[in-house]
MINUVO-468684 format. One record per residue: x negated, y, z negated of N, C-alpha, C in turn; residue in one letter. Coordinates in pm, whole numbers, plus 50000, padded with zeros to 5 digits. Layout:
N
XYZXYZXYZA/...
! end
This chain:
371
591425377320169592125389620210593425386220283X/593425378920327594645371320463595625365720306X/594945363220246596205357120118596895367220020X/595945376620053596725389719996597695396920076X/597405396020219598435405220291599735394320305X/599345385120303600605373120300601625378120175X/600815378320071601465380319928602275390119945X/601475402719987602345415119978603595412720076X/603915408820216604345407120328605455399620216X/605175388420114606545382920078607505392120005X/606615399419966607065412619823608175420419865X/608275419820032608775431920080610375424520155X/611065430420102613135424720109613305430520304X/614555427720382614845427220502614425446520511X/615425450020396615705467120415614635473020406X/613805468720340612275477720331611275476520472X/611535465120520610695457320642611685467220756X/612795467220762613395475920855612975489920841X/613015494820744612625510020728611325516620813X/610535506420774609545507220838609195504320970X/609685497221016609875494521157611215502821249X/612025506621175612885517321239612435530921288X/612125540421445611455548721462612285560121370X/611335571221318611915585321317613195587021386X/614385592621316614925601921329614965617021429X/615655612521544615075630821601615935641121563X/615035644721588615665662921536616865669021648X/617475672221613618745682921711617655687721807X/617025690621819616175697221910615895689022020X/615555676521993615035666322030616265661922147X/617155663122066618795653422132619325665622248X/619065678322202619335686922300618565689022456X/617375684922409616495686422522616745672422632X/617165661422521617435646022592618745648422694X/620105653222636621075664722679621225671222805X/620065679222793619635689022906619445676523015X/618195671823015617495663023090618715652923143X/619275644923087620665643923178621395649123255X/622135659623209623135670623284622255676023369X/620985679523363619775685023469619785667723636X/619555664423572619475652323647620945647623728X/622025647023676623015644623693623335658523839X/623165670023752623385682923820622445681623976X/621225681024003620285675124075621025663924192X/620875656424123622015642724207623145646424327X/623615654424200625175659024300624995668424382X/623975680624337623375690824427623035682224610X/621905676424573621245667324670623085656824749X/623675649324699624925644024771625305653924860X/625805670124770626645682124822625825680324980X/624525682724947623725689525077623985676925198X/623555666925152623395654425275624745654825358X/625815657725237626865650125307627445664225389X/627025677125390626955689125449625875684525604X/625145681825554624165676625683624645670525763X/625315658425752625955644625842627395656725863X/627905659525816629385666225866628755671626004X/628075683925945626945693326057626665688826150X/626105675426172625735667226277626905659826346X/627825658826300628875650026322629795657926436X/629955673926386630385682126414629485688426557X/628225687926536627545695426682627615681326754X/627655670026716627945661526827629115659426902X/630485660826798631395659426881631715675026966X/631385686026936630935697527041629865692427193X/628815688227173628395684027221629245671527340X/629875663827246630805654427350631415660627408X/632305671427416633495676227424632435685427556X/631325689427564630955693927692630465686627787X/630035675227754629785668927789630955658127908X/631995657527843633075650927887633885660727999X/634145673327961634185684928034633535680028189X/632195681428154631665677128273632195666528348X/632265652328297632485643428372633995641128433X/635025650228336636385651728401636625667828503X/635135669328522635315684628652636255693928641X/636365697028478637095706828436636175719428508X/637045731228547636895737328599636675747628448X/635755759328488635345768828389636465775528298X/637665779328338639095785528316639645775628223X/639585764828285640225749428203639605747928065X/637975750028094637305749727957637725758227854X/637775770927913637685782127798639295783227761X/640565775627852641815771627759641425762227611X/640685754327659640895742927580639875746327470X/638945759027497638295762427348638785771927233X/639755778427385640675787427270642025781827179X/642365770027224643255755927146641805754527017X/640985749627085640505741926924639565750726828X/639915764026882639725781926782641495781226709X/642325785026779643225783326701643735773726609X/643405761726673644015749426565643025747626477X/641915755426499640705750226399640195737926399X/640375728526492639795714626555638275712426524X/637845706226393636805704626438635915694726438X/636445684226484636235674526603637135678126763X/636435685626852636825689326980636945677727084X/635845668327071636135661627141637645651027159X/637935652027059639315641427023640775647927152X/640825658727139641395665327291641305660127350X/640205653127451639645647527594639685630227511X/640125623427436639865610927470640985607527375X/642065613427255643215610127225644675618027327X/645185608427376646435613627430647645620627307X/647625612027190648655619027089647765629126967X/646935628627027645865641926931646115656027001X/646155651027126646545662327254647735672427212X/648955658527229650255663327237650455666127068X/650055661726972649985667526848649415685026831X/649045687226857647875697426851648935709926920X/649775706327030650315711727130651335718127090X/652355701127021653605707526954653545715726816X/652285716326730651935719526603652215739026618X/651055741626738650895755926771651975759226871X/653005750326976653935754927009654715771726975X/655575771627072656445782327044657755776026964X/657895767226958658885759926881658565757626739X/657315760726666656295759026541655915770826502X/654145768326486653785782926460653685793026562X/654265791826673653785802526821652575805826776X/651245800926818650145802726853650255803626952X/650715796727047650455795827216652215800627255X/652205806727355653525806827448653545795027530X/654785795027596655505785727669654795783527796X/653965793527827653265796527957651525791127906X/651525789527799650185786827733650565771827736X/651285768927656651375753827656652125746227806X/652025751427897652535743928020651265742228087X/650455751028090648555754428151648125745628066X/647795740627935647495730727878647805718927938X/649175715627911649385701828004649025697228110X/649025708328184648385704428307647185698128300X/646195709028214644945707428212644775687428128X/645825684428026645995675827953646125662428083X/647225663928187647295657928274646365653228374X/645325657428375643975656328459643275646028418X/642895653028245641945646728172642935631728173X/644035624228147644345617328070645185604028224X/645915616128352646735610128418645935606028541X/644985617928569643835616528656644735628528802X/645035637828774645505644728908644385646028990X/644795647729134643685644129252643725660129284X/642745663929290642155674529394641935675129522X/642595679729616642455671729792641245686929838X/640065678029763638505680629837637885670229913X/637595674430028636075667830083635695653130002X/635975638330034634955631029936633645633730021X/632605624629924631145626129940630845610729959X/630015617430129629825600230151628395599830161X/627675610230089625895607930071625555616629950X/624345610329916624145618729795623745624429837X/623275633729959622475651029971624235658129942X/625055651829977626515663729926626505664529771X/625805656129734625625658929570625815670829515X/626605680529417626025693229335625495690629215X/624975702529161624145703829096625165701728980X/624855695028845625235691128722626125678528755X/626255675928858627445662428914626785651828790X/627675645128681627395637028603627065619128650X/625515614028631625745600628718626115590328599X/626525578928644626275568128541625465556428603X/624225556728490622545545828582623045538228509X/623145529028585622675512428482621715506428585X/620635501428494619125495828530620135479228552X/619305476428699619725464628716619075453428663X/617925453928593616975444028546617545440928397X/618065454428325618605449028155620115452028155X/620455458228264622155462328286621815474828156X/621395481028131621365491628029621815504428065X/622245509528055623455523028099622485538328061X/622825544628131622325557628111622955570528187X/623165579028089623615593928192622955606728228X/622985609028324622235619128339622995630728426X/622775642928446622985650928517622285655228640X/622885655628759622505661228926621575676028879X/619885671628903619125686528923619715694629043X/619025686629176619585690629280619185677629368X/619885682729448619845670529582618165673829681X/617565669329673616335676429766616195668629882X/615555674229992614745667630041614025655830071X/613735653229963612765638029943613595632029805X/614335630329810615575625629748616375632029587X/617055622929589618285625229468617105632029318X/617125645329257616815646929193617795646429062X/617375640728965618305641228827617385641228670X/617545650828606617655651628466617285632128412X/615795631228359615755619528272616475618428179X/617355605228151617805605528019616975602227913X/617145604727792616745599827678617665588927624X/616515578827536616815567327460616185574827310X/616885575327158616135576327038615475589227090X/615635602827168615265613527146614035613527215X/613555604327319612275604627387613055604027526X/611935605327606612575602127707612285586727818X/613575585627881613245571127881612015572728073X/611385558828036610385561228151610725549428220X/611085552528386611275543228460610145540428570X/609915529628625609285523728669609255529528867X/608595532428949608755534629044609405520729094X/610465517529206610355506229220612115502529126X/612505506729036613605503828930614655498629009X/614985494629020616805495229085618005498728989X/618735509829032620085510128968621335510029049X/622595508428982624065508429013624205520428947X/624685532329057625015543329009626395548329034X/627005554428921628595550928953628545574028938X/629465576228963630105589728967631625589328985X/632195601328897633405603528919633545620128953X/634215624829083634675638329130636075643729114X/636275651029076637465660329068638505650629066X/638325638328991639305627528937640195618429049X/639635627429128640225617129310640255607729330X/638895604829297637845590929301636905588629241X/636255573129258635005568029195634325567429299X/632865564229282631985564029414630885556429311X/630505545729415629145538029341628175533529477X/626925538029478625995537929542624555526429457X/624195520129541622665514729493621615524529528X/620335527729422619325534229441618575528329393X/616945533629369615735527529357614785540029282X/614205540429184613225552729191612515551329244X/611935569129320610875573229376609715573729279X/609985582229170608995589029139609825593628996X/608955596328884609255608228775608355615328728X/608455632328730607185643928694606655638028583X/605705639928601604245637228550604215646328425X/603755642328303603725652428161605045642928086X/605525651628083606565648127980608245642328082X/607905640828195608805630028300610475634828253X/610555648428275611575657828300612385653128409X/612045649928533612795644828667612355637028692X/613655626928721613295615728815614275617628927X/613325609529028613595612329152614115600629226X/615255596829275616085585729348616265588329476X/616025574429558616335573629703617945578929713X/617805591829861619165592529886619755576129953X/620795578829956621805567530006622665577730068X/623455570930199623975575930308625405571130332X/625635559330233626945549530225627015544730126X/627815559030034628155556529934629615549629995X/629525544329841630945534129852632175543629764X/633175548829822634095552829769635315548029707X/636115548129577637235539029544638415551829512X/639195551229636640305561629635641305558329497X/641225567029429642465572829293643725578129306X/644795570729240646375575829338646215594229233X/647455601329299647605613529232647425614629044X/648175599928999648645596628925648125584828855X/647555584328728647565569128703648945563128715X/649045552428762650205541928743650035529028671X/650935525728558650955517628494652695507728502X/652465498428509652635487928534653985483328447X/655135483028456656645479028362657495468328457X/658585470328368659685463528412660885466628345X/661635476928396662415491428309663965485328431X/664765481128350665935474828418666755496828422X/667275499128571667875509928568668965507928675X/669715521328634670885521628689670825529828862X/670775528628947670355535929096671975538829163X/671885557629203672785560329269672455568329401X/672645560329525672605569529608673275583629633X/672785592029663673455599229701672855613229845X/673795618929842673405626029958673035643329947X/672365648230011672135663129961672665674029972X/674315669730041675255680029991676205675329885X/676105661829812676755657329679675465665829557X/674495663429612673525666029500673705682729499X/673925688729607674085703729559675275714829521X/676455698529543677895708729524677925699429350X/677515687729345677995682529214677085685529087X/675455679029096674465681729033674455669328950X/673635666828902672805655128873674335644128749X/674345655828632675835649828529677065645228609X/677645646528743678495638828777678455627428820X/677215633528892676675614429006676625603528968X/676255601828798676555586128757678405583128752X/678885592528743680315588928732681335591028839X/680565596828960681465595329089681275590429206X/680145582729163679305577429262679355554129244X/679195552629363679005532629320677335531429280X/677325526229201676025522929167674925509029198X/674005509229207672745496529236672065494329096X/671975479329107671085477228978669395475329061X/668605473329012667395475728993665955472728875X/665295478228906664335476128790663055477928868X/662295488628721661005496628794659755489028768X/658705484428877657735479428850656635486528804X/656435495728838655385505928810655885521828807X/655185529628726655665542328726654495554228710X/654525562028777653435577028754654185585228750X/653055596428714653745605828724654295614828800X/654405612728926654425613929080655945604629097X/656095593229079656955585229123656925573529069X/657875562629150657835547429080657725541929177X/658035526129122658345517629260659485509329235X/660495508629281661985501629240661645490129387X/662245476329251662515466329314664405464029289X/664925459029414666425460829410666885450329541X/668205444129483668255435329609668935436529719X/669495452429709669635457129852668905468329876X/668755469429973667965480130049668015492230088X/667635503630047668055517330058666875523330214X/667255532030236666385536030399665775550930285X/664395546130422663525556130355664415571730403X/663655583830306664655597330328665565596930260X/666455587130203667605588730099667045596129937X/668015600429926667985608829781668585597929697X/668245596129533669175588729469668745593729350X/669495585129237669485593229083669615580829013X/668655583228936667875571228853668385576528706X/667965568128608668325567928491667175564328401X/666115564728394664885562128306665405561328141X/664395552028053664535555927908663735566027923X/664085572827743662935578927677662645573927557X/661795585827512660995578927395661875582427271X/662955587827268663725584727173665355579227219X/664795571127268665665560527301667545570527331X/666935581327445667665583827522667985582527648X/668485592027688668295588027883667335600927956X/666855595528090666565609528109666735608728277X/667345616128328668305614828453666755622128539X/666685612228654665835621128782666155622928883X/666265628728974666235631229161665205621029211X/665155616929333664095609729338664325608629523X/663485612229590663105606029756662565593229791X/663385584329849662495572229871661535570630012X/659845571829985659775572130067659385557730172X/659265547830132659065536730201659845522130175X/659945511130239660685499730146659985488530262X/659905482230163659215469130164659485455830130X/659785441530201660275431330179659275422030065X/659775421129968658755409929914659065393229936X/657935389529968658305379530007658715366229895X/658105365729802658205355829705659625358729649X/660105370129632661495370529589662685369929646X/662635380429743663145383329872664045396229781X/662955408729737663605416929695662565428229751X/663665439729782663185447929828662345461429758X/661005463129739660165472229714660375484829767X/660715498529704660675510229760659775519929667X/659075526929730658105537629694659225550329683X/658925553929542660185567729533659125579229467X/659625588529516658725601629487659895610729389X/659455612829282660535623229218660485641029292X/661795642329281662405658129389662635665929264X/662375676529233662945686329163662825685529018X/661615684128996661695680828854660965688828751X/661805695028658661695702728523660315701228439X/659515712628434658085706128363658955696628204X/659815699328160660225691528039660425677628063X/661255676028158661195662428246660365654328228X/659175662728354657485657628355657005655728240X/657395665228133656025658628033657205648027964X/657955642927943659085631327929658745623027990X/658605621128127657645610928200656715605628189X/655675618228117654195614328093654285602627971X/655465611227904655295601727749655455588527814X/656245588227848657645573927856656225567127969X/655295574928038653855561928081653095559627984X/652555570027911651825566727815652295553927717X/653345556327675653765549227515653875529827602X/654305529327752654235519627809652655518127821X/651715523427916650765523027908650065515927766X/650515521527651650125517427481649875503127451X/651735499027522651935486327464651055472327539X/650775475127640649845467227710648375464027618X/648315477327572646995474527531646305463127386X/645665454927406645255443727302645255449927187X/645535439627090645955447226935644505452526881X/644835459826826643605466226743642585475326823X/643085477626973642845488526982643085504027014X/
! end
């Protein structure tokens, strides 16, 4: 039998052996349904992408909301301040909010876009209340309150920063209230649980108030409620350590300028456009600058109370003329050049925010590449 199927098996040419081994033919029916089942699948796929990547936006979006109150808090924006800066990122349609509170040219972008000089979204009186508010978050203006030299002066939502002294691991939490039997605060969470500390813990707890100052105190936990450990409870401390904040951040140059004394009946019969040209001039050069004032090093010596008129760059590499009071002067010794503390007199919010730039864009260049 095996020699017969051999036989036949030779009988049979490549094309006949293929025929037979080639499946059926499908039917249109067949190819349509195969068709479907693709474009179904395909359709499916992209459905499911649409949604996820709707999800992560969603989330992306209540978090940086979330930041943006969060940060609120820790820069002691005042309630008025908030609801400016929500009606900015309603109009501009911002939605990443937080970028306001931690980009300086997202700020001033946002500002000049809705200007009265643009689309007038905001008036001139809208965008000057901004800056201000912009100036807080970014320059650090001081509030002349009360510091706090214990945590029972603590208020309620005061933002802390814990770091556990055993892993240095950081954590924030918010002021319940100050009690009695000590510092009450809001547990933080780690991964959406909450984190559980040890009676006994030690932390470095840092706070920042109405941008004045820093304050860092050592504590210890007492205790955290029992169940689901909602509060924990920290030894007050009585000596906190305070680190005084000038009005102004000041950052740090070396801005070669032109210095004219002058006096305050030249400054009020002539005005600022004559004084470089009728006046003898001092050379100079600024070591540091805020937005408050500078500090001119010069190798003669001006008396404190004098008025003079400075010459600053700007940021488009113009000039920008100031008034300025000097109020102190100081010998340095390694040079033998004289240090004076100058306070700017009379100055134009356009000015000021010219100033701000001309710290910032200095402020910039300091900073290590890439970030």
């Amino acid at each position: 039998m095996f020699a017969s199927v051999l036989l036949a098996a030779q009988q049979l040419d490549y094309h006949t052996l293929l025929t037979y081994l080639r499946p059926p033919k499908p039917s249109a029916a067949t190819l349509w349904w195969m068709l479907a089942a693709i474009i179904g699948a395909v359709c499916a796929f992209s459905a499911f992408e649409l949604i996820s990547r709707r999800i992560r936006t969603a989330r992306i979006m209540q978090k940086s909301r979330d930041d943006f109150s969060r940060l609120a808090l820790v820069f002691q924006l005042a309630p008025e301040e908030v609801k400016q800066l929500k009606t900015l990122v309603k109009l501009g349609q911002i939605k990443h909010p937080d970028r306001l509170l931690v980009s300086f040219e997202f700020f001033n972008s946002r500002l000049e876009e809705m200007g009265p000089n643009a689309s007038r979204q905001l008036t001139e009186s809208d965008v000057q209340e901004l800056r201000i508010i912009r100036n807080k978050i970014f320059f650090g203006e001081r509030m002349k309150l009360p510091p706090v030299r214990t945590t029972r002066d603590l208020k309620t939502n005061q933002w802390l920063h814990l770091k556990r002294q055993s892993d240095g691991k950081v954590f924030m939490a918010p002021v319940v209230e100050a009690a009695p039997t000590g510092l009450l605060a809001v547990t933080p969470k780690a991964q959406g649980k909450y984190v559980h500390f040890e009676p006994g813990e030690k932390f470095n707890i840092y706070f920042w108030r109405d941008r004045d100052a820093s304050y860092h105190f050592e504590s210890q936990v007492i205790s955290q409620s029992g169940g689901r450990q909602l509060i924990t409870r920290f030894e007050h401390v009585d000596d906190i350590e305070r680190n005084q904040r000038r009005q102004y951040h000041r950052v740090d140059t070396n801005i070669p300028v032109t210095v004219i004394p002058v006096t305050r009946e030249e400054l009020e019969g002539s005005g600022p456009k004559k004084l470089k040209w009728d006046q003898p001039s001092l050379s100079g050069h600024v070591i540091n600058l805020s937005g408050a004032g500078l500090a001119l090093a010069m190798r003669l010596p001006l008396k404190a109370n004098d008025l003079v008129y400075i010459e600053l760059p700007a940021e488009d590499d113009g000039c920008l003329p100031v008034i300025a009071k000097i109020l102190a002067v100081n010998r340095r010794g390694t040079t033998g050049e004289f240090i004076m503390n100058v306070e700017f007199a009379g100055m134009s919010p356009d000015t000021h925010e010219k100033i701000f730039r001309l710290i910032y864009s200095k402020a910039k260049q300091k900073l290590p590449a890439g970030v």
